[in-house]
PyMOL CGO cylinders between C-alpha atoms (Angstrom):
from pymol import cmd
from pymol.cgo import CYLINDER

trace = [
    CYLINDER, 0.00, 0.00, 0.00, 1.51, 2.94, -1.01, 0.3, 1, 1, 1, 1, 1, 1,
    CYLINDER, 1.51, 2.94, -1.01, 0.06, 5.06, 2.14, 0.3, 1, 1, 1, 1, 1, 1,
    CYLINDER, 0.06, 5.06, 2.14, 2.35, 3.39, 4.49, 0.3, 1, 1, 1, 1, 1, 1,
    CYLINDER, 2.35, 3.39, 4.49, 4.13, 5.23, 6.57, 0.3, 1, 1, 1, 1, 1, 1,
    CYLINDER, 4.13, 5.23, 6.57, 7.80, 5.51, 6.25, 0.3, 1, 1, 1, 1, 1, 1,
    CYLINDER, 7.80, 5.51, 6.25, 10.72, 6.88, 8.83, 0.3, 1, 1, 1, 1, 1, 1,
    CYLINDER, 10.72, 6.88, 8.83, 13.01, 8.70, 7.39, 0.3, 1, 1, 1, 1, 1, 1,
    CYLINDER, 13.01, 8.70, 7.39, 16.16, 10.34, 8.72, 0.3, 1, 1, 1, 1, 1, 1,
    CYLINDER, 16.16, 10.34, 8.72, 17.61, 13.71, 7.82, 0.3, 1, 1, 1, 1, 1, 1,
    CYLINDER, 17.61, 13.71, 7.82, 20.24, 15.31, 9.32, 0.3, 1, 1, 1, 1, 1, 1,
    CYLINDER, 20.24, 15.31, 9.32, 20.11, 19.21, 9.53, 0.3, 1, 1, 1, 1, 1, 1,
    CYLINDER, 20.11, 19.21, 9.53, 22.97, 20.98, 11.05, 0.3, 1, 1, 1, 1, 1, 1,
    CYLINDER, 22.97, 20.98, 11.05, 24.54, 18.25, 11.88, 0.3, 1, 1, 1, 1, 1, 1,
    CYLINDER, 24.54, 18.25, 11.88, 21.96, 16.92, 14.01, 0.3, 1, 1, 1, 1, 1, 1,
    CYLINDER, 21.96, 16.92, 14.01, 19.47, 13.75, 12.83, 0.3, 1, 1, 1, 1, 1, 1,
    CYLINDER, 19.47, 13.75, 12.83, 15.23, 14.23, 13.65, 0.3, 1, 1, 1, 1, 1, 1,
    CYLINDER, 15.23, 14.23, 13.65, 13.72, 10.53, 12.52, 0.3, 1, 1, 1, 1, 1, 1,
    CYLINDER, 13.72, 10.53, 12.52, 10.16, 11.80, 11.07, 0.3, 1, 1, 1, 1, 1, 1,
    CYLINDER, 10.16, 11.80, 11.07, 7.38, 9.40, 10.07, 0.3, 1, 1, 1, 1, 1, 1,
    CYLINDER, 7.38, 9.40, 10.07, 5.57, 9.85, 6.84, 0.3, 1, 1, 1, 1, 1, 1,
    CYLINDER, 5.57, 9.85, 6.84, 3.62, 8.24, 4.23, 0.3, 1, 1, 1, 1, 1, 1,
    CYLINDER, 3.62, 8.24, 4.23, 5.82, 6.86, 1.60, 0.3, 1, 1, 1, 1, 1, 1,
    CYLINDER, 5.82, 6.86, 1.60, 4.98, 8.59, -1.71, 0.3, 1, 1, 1, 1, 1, 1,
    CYLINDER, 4.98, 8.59, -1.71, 5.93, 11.80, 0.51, 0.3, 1, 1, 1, 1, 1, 1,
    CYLINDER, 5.93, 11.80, 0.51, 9.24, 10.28, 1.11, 0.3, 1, 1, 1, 1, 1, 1,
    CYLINDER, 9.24, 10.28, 1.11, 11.26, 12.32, -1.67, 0.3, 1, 1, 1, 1, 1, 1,
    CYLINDER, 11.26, 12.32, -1.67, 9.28, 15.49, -1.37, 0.3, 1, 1, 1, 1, 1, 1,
    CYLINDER, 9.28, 15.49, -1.37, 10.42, 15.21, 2.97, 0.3, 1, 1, 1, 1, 1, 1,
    CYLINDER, 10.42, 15.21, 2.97, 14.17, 14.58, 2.01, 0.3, 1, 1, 1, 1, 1, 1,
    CYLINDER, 14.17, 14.58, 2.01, 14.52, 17.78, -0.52, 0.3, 1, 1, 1, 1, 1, 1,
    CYLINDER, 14.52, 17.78, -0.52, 12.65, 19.97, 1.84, 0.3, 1, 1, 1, 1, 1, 1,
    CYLINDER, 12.65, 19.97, 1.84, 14.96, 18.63, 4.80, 0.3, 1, 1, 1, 1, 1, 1,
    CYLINDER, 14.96, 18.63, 4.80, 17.86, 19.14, 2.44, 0.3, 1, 1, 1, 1, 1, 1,
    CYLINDER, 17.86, 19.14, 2.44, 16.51, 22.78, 1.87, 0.3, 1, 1, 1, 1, 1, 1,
    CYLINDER, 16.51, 22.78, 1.87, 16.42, 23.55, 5.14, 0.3, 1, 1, 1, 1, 1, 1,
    CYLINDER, 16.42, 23.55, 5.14, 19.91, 22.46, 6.04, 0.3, 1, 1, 1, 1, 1, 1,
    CYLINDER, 19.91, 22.46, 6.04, 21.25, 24.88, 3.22, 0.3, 1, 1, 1, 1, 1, 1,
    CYLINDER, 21.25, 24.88, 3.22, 19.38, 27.49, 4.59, 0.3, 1, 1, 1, 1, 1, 1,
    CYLINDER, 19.38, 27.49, 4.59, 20.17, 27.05, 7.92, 0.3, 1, 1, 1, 1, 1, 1,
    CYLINDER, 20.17, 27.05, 7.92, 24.57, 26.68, 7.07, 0.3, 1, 1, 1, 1, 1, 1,
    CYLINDER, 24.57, 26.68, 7.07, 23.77, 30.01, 4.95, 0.3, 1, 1, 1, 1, 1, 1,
    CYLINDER, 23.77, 30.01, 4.95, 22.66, 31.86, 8.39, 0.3, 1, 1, 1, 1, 1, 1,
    CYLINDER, 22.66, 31.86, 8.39, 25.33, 30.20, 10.61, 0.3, 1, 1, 1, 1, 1, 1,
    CYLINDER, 25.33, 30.20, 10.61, 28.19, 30.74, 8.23, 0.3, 1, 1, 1, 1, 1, 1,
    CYLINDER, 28.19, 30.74, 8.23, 27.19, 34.13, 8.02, 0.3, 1, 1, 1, 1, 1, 1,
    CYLINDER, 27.19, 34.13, 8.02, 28.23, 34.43, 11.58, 0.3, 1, 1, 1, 1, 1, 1,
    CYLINDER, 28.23, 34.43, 11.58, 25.29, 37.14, 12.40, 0.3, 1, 1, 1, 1, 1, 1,
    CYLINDER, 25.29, 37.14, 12.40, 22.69, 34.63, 13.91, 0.3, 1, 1, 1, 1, 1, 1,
    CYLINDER, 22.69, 34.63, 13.91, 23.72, 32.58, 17.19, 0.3, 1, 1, 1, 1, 1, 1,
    CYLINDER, 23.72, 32.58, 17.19, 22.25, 29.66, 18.57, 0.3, 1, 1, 1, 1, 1, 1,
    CYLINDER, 22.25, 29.66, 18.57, 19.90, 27.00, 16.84, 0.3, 1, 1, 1, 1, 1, 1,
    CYLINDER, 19.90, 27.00, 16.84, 16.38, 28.56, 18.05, 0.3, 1, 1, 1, 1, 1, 1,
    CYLINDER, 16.38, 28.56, 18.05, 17.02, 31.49, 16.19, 0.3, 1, 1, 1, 1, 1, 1,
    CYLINDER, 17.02, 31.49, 16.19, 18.73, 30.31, 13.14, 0.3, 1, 1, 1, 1, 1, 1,
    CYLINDER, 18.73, 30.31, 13.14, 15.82, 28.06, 12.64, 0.3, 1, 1, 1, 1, 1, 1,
    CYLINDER, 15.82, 28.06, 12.64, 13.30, 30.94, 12.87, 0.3, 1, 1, 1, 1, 1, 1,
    CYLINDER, 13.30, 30.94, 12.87, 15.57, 33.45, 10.78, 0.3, 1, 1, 1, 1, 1, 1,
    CYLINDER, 15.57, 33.45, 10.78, 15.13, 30.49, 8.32, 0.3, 1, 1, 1, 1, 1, 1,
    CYLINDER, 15.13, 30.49, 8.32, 11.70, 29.77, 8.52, 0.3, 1, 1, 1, 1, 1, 1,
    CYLINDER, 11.70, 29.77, 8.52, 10.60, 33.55, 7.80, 0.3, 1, 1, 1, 1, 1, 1,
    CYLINDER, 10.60, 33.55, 7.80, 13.26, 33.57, 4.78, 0.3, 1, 1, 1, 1, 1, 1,
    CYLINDER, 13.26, 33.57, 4.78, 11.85, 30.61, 3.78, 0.3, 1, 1, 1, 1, 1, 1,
    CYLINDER, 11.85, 30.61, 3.78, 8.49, 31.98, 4.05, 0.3, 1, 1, 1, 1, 1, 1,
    CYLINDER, 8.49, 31.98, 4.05, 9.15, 34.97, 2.44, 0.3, 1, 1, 1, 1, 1, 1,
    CYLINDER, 9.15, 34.97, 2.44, 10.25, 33.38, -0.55, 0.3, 1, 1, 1, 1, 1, 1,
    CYLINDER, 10.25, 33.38, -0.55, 7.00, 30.97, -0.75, 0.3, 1, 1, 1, 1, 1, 1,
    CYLINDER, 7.00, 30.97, -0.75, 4.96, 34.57, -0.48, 0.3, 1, 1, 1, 1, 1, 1,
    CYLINDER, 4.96, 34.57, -0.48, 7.01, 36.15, -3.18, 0.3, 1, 1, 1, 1, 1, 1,
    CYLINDER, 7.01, 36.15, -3.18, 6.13, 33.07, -5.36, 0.3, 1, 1, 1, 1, 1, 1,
    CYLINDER, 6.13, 33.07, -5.36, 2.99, 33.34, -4.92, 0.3, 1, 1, 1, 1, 1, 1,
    CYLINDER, 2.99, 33.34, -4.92, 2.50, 36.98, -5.14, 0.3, 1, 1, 1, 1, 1, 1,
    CYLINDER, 2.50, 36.98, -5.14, 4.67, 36.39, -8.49, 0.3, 1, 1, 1, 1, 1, 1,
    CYLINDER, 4.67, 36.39, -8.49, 2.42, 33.51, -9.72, 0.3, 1, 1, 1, 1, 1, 1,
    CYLINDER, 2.42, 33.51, -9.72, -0.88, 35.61, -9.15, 0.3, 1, 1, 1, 1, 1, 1,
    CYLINDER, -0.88, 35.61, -9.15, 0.26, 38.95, -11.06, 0.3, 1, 1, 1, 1, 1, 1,
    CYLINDER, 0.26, 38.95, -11.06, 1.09, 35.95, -13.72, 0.3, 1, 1, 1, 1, 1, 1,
    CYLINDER, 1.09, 35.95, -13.72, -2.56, 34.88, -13.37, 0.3, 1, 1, 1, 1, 1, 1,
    CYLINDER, -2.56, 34.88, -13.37, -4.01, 38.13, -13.46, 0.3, 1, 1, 1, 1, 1, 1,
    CYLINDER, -4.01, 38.13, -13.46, -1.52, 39.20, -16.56, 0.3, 1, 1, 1, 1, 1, 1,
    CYLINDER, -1.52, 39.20, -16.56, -2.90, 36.10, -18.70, 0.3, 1, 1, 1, 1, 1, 1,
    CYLINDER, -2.90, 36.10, -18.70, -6.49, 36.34, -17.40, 0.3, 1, 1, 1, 1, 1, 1,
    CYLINDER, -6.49, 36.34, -17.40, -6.36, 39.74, -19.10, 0.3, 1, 1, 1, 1, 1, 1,
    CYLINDER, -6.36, 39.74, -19.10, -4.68, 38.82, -21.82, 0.3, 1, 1, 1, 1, 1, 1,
    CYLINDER, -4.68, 38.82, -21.82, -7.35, 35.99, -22.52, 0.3, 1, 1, 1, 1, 1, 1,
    CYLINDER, -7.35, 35.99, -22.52, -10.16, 38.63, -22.24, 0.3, 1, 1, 1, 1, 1, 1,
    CYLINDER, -10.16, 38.63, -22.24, -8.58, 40.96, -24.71, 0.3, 1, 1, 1, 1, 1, 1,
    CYLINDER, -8.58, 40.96, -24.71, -7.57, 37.60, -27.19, 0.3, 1, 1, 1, 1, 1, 1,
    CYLINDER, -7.57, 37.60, -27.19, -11.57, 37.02, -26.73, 0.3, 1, 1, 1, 1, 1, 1,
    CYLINDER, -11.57, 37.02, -26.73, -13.05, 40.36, -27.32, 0.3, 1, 1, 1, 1, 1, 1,
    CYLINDER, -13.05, 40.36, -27.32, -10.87, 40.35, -30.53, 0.3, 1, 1, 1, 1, 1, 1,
    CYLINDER, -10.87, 40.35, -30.53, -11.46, 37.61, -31.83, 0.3, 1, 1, 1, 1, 1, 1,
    CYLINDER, -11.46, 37.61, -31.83, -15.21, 38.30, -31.15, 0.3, 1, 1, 1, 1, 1, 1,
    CYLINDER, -15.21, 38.30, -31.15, -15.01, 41.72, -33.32, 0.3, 1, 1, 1, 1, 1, 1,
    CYLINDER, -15.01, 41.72, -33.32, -13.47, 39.91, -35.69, 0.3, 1, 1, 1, 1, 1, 1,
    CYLINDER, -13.47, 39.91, -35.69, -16.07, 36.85, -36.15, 0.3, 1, 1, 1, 1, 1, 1,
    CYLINDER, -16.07, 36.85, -36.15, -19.15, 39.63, -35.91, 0.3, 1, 1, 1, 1, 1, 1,
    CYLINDER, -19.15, 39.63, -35.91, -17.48, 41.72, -38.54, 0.3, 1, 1, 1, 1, 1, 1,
    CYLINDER, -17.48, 41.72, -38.54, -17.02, 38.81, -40.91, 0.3, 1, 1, 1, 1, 1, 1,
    CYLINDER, -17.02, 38.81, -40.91, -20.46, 37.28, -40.78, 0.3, 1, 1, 1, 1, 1, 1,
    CYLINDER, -20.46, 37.28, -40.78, -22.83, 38.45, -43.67, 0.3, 1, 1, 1, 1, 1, 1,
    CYLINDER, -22.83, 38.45, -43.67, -25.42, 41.48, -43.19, 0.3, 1, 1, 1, 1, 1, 1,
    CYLINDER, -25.42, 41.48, -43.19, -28.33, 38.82, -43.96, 0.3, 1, 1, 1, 1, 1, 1,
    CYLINDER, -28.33, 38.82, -43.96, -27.56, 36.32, -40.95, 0.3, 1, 1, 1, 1, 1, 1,
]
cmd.load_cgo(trace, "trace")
């Protein structure tokens, strides 16, 4: 069953958390764990955060930003080709009424 769950190890900061989840997720737990650890060295090697707690929360709001630019980014995209779909439309409209015989 692919639903089963699955413990997986990843080591962030040098430090292993065992987490339980189904198996499909599996990959998807890994790359985020792996994404995390980068983030984390990035904060640490920059020498200007100290201690774990607060690395881990300077990454998480980084982190979060990011998702929130994305998806500010990915809605203006939305909105961009929603209008540009209307406009496409309403052309394409004028056109077909402009091209149809007076007698139909």
């Amino acid at each position: 069953m692919s639903g089963d769950p699955s413990r997986v190890t990843v080591k962030i900061l040098e430090k292993e958390y065992h987490v339980t989840c189904p198996a499909e997720e599996r990959a998807a737990l890994v790359d985020s764990a792996e994404y995390l650890n980068r983030k984390m060295r990035e904060i640490r090697d920059s020498g200007k955060v100290i201690g774990l707690d607060r690395i881990a929360v300077m990454a998480a709001l980084n982190i979060v930003n990011e998702l929130l630019q994305s998806r500010g980014h990915d809605e203006g995209v939305e909105t961009d080709l929603a209008a540009r779909l209307k406009a496409m439309r309403e052309r394409i409209e004028s056109a077909l009424t402009r091209s149809q015989p007076l007698g139909n």
